[in-house]
Structure formats: structure tokens, C-alpha cells
C-alpha positions in Angstrom: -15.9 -37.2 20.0 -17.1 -37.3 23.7 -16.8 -34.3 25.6 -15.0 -34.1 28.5 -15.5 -30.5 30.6 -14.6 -31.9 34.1 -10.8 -32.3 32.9 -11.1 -28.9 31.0 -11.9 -26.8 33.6 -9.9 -28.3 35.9 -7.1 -27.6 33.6 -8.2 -24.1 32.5 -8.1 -23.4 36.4 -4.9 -24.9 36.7 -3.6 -22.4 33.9 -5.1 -19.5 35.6 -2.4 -20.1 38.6 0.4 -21.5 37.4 2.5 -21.0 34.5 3.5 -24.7 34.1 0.7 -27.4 34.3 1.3 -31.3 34.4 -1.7 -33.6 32.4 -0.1 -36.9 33.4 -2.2 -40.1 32.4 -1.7 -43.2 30.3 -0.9 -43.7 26.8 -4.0 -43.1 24.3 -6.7 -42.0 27.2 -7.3 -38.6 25.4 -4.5 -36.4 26.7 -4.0 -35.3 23.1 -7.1 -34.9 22.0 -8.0 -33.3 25.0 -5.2 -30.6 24.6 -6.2 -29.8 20.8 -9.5 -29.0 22.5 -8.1 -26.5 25.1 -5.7 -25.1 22.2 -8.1 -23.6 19.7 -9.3 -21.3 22.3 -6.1 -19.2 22.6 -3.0 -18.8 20.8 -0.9 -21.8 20.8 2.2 -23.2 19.4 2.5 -27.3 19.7 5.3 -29.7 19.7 5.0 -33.4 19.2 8.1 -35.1 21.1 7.3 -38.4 19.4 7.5 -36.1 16.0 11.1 -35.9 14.5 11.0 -32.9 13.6 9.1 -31.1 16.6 12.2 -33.2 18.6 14.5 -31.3 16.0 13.3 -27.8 16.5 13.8 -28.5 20.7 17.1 -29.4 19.9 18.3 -26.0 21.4 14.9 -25.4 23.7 15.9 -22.0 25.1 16.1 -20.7 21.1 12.9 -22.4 20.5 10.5 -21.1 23.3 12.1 -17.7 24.7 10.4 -16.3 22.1 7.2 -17.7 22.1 4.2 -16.6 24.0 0.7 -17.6 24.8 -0.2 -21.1 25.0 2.7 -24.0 24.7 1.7 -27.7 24.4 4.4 -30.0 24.5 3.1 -33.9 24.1 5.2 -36.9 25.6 7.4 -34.5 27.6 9.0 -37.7 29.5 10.7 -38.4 25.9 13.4 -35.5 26.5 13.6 -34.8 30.7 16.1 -32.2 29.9 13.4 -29.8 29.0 12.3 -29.8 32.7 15.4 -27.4 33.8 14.8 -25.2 30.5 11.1 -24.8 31.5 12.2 -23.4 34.9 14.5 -20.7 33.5 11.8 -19.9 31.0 8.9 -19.4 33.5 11.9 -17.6 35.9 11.8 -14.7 33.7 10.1 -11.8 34.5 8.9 -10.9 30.8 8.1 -14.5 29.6 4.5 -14.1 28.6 4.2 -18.3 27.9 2.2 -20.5 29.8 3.2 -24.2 29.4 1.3 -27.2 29.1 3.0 -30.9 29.3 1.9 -33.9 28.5 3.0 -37.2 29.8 2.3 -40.6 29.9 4.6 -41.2 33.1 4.7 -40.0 36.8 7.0 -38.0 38.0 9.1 -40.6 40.1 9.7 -42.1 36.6 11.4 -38.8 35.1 13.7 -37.7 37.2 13.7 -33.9 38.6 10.1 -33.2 37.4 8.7 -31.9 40.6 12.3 -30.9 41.8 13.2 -28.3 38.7 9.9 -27.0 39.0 9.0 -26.6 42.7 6.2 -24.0 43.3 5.3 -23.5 39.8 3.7 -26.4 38.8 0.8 -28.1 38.8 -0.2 -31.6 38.1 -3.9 -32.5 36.9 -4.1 -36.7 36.8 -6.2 -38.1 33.9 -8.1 -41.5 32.8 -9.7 -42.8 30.1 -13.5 -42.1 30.2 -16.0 -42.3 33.2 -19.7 -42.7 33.4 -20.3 -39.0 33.2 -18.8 -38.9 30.1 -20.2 -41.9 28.2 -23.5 -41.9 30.0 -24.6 -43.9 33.2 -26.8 -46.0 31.0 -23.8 -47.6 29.5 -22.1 -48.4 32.1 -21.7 -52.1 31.2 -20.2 -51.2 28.1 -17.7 -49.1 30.0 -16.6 -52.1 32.4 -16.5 -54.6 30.4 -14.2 -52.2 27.0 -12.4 -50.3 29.6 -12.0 -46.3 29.7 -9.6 -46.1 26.6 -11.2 -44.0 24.2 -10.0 -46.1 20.9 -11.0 -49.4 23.4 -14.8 -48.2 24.3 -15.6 -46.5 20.7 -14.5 -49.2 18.5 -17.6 -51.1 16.0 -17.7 -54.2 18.3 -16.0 -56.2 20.7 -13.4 -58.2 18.7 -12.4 -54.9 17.7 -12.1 -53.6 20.7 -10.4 -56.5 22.2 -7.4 -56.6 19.8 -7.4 -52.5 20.3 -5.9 -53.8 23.9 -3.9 -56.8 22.6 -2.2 -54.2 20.5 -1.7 -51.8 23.3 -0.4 -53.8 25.8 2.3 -55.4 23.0 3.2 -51.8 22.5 3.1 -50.4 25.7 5.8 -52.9 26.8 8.1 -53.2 23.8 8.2 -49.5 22.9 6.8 -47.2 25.5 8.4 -48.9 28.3 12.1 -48.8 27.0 11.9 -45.5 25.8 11.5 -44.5 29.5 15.3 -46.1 29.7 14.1 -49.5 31.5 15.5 -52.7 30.3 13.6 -55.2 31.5 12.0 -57.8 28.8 8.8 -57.3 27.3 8.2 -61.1 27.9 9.2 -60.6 32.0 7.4 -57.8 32.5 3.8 -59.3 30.6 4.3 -62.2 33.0 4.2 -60.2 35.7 1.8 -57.7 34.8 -0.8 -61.0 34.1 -0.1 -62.0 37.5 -1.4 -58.5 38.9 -4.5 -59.4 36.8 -4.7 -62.6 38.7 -4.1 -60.8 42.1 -6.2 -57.8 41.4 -8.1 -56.9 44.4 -5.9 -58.0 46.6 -2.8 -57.3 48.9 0.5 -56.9 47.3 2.8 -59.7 49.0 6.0 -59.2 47.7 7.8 -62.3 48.3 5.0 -64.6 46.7 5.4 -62.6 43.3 9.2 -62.8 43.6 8.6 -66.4 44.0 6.7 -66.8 40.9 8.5 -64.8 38.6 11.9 -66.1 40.0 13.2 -62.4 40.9 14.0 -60.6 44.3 11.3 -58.9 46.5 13.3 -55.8 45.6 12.7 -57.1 41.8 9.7 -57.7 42.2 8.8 -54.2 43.7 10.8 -52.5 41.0 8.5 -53.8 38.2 5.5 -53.1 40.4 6.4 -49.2 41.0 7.2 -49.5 37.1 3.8 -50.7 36.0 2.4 -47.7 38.8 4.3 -45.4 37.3 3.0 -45.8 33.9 -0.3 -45.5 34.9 -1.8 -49.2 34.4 -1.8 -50.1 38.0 -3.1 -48.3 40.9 -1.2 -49.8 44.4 -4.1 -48.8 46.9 -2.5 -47.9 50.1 -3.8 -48.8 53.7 -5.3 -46.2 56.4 -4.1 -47.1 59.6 -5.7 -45.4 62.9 -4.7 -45.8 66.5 -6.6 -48.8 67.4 -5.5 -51.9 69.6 -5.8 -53.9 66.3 -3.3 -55.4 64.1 -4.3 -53.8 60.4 -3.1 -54.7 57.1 0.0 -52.5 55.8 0.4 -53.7 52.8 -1.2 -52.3 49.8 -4.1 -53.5 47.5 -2.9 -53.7 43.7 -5.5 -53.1 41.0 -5.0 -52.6 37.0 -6.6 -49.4 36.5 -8.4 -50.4 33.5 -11.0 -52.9 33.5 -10.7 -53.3 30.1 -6.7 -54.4 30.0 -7.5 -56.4 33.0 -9.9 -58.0 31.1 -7.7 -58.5 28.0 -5.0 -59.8 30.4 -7.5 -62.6 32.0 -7.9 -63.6 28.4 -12.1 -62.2 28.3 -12.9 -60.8 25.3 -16.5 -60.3 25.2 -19.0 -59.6 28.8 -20.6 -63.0 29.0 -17.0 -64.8 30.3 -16.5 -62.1 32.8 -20.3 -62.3 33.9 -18.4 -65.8 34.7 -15.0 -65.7 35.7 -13.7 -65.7 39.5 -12.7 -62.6 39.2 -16.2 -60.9 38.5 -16.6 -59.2 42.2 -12.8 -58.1 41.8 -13.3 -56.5 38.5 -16.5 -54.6 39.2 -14.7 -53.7 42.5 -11.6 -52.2 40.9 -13.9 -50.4 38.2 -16.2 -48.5 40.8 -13.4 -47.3 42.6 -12.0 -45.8 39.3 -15.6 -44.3 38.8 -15.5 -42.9 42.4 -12.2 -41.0 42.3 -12.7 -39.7 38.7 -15.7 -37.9 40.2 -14.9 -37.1 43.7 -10.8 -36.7 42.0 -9.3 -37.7 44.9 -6.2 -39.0 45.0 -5.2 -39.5 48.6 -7.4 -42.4 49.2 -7.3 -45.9 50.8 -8.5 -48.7 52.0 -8.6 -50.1 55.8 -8.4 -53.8 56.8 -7.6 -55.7 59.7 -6.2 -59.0 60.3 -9.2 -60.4 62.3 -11.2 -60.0 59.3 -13.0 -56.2 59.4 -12.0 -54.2 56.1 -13.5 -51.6 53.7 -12.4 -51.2 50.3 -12.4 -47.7 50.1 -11.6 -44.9 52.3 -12.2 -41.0 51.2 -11.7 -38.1 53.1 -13.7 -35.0 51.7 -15.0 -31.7 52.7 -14.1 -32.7 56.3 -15.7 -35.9 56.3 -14.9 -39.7 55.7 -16.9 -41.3 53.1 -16.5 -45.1 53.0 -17.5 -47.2 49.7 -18.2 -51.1 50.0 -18.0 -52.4 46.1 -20.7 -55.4 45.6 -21.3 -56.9 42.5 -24.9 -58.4 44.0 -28.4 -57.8 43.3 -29.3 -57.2 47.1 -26.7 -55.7 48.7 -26.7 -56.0 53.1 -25.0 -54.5 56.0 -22.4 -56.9 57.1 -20.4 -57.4 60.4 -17.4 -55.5 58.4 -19.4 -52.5 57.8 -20.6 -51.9 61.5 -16.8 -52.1 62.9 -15.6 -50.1 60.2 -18.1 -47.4 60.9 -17.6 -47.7 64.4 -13.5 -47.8 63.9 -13.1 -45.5 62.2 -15.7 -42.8 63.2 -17.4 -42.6 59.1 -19.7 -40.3 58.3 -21.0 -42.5 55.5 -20.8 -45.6 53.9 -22.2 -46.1 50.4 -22.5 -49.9 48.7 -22.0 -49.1 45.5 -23.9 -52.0 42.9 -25.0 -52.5 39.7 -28.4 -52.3 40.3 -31.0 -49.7 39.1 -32.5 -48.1 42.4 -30.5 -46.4 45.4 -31.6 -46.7 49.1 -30.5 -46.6 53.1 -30.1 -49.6 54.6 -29.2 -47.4 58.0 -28.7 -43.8 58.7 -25.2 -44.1 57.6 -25.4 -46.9 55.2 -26.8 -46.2 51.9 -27.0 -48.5 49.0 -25.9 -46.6 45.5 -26.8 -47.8 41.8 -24.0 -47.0 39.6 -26.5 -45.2 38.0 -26.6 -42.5 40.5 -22.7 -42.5 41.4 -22.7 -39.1 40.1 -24.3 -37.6 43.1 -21.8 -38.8 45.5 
């Protein structure tokens, strides 16, 4: 097992203040695993939700956990929503001596009255499959090209690992999806899910996907905010400042796992993405996953005008704006772009983040970074 102490202590600190914490992330990125970890360090009592008989003994919840105190884990908590207004009751009391922990494998604008039965007691901790911390910088390449799932990087070889993700994709749409009470088909939603693969990188235009998949825009931004919800797609939004320029407003899309994305361009082993059109795009969206799993930042963007100036990403931290250009070169250079961007937008830094082995300034605020060293942003 790889060890993971950045999501425990930020958990453990979570606990600490609030008697209901939120681990919301994908199916099968380690939630779990991650949970059993936390649990054999305190009394604990655990319910599976996907387990009969743990949904059985929640069948009355307030019998089941008045009682109970310490520690309580409850897995695929988006399986029985009820349990949201119980929880607040419970944690209401003045001798409940419980802390909760919930899993889930879906936001909270999926499962209704999350954040609303629980205002101002919970708190959320987001979580992916692995980053380069965790598996080592030196395999980086391994990372990008399996993906973060833990079942997707650790498997024997790549054929394994490859139907790993066929699997998980069939499933994710014909069981996970429906139990979340949406009815769309697994068949429509694939579709359109391959055509964010197709369009990953770039900005979301609505009425070109309704188009293609013979829907509304509304449609068409339904399944979108479903797929977001779920974790497999990030929608990148724009920053806009008070400039006299016309900037982009739309979002960038991204599937937030190389791996699936690669599985959903049909590239099952490293050499055909070394190829594929889609190369810069792919090491683009992975290095942006890298960057917010260690700076864990979630309010970030990117910035793009219509005349041509962009930056991929945009992150605001510790007071100052950090801006990251994604190249997938050996020799990365300042461009045009990054000059009006930095003038724009008033950065503090900007950091081309590469594949290459050595780190370097190109300018006092332009600094060439080797995913190698991403750790020290």
C-alpha cells in the first residue's frame, strides 16, 4: 500500500474542528482504504452503504448511532441522502460524544441538502487518486500515462491496467450513475463523455456538443454538471479582471484522470500517446491535477482572451498569484502570451511546468519547473 499522510492530516485536522467531515472523491481512488487507515487509530464503528446489511442496521439511523461514540465511518453516504438530516440532529445534541466521517463518491449539488442540513458543522476534504508525492517523482510517466487510480497505476502491466479502466468506466455508468437516481443511458452518456476526451483542454461550447449528441444546450449542460459532479471531469472556470479586453467566459473541460482519458481516446499503452494529437492536452490536464493536489486549491482558473493572450492556470495563494504554463517540450520559452499575462494580470510568478529533468528562470518572474521538482511549488 502507498502511503498517503497529506490527505490524513488534513483529515485528522478536519476532525479536530468539526464533528461531521466530508471525504468526497471518485469511485475506487482510495477513500476506503484511506478511512481503514485513519480508523485503527481510535475507536470506530463502520457501515458499508453498499453492504446489505450495514443498509439494514441504518434502517432506523437515530436507533443505530445515538448510541454510539467515538469515531463513525459511513462509506457511499450518497446511497441513502436521508441520513444527512439524522446526522444534524445527532451532532445537535449536547451529549453526543460521535464524530462522523462520510464518504462519497458524489458532490454535493448531486445529493440534495448535503451542505444545507449541515451548515456550520461540516467540513469537506476533496480527494484524488495518487500524485507524484505519493508514487515518487521518478515515476511520473507511469503516473500520466495509468492514471491516479490506485487499482489503475499498481496493476502487473499495462493491459492490465488498461481493462482496470475499461471496466470502470462500464461500471461507473451503468451502476454508479443510476444509483444516484439519473436516467440517462449508459450508451448517451459514454458518447458524450468520449467527446470530452476529444475536447479536453479546451473551452466548453455548449451548442457544438448539443449538436453532436443531438440534445439541447440545456442537455448538454445537464450531462456535463453530471460527469463534474461525479468527479471524472474538472470544468476549469475563467478569471476575468477589469481590463478593456474581451476574455473568454466560458470554461475549459478536462477529464480528471489521465488515465480514463486515455482509455477513452482508445491508448492503451505510452508509446500511442507519445503520438496522438492530444499529447500537449494530456500532459496539460495531468500537471494541473499534480499542481492542485499539492498546492489543494480549489478555487482556481484559467485566464484567456479573445485576441489570443491566455494562461492555463491561475492560483491565488498566500496573497500572491502564481501562474502555471503546461508545456510538453524539451526547451520550454517565454512567449508573447506570458509577458501580457504577467503584465495583465499583475503575477507574482509564472512557472512552465515540463517534463524535463532540470528547473531554471527564464526571467525574474518566469521560472521553468521539471515535474520532478513540482513538489517545491
Amino acid at each position: 500500500m502507498i502511503d498517503r499522510p497529506h490527505y490524513i492530516s488534513r483529515i485528522e485536522t478536519a476532525l479536530r474542528h468539526n464533528p461531521v467531515v466530508a471525504m468526497l472523491g471518485p469511485r475506487q481512488c482510495g477513500k476506503t482504504t484511506l478511512s481503514r487507515v485513519i480508523s485503527r487509530q481510535r475507536k470506530c464503528e463502520y457501515f458499508d452503504l453498499e453492504d446489505p446489511v450495514d443498509l439494514s442496521r441504518l434502517s432506523s439511523p437515530l436507533l443505530a448511532l445515538g448510541d454510539l461514540s467515538g469515531l463513525i465511518i459511513i462509506d457511499e453516504v450518497q446511497r441513502k441522502p436521508d441520513l444527512f438530516e439524522i446526522l444534524r440532529v445527532l451532532v445537535d445534541r449536547p451529549q453526543t460524544e460521535a464524530k462522523f466521517l462520510l464518504l462519497g463518491s458524489a458532490s454535493p449539488h448531486l445529493v440534495r441538502g448535503v451542505s444545507e442540513s449541515l451548515a456550520g458543522r461540516l467540513a469537506f476534504v476533496d480527494m484524488s487518486g495518487f500524485d507524484v508525492r505519493e508514487v515518487g517523482l521518478e515515476n511520473f510517466s507511469i503516473l500520466w500515462s495509468r492514471g491516479s487510480f490506485p487499482r489503475s497505476y499498481l496493476a502487473p502491466s499495462d493491459k492490465t491496467s488498461y481493462r482496470w479502466r475499461n471496466d470502470f468506466i462500464k461500471t461507473f455508468l451503468e451502476r454508479d450513475i443510476p444509483q444516484l437516481g439519473i436516467s440517462i443511458p449508459s450508451l448517451t452518456l459514454r458518447r458524450f463523455w468520449t467527446m470530452i476526451a476529444h475536447y479536453h483542454g479546451q473551452v466548453w461550447n455548449a451548442s457544438e456538443f448539443a449538436r453532436s449528441i443531438g440534445r439541447s444546450e440545456a442537455t448538454a449542460r445537464r450531462y456535463l454538471d453530471i460527469l463534474s459532479g461525479a468527479f471524472v471531469i474538472r470544468q476549469l472556470q475563467p478569471w476575468h479582471e477589469n481590463l478593456k479586453k474581451r476574455q473568454v467566459k466560458s470554461p475549459k473541460v478536462y477529464i480528471r484522470d489521465s488515465g480514463l482519458l486515455h482509455t477513452l481516446l482508445s491508448l492503451p499503452k505510452t508509446d500511442g500517446i507519445l503520438m496522438h494529437p492530444k499529447l500537449g492536452a494530456s500532459w496539460e490536464g495531468f500537471a494541473i491535477e499534480q499542481v492542485l493536489a499539492i498546492t489543494e486549491k480549489q478555487d482556481v482558473y484559467f485566464w484567456a482572451t479573445h485576441a489570443g493572450a491566455e494562461l492555463d492556470l491561475l492560483v491565488f495563494k498566500d496573497g500572491k498569484r502564481l501562474g502555471f504554463e503546461i508545456k510538453y517540450t524539451d526547451a520550454p520559452k517565454i512567449t508573447k502570451s506570458m509577458l501580457i499575462a504577467t503584465d495583465d494580470l499583475k503575477l507574482d510568478q509564472i512557472y512552465i511546468i515540463y517534463p524535463g529533468r532540470k528547473s531554471y528562470p527564464l526571467d525574474k518572474h518566469i521560472y521553468v519547473m521539471s515535474i520532478l521538482d513540482i513538489d517545491s511549488i
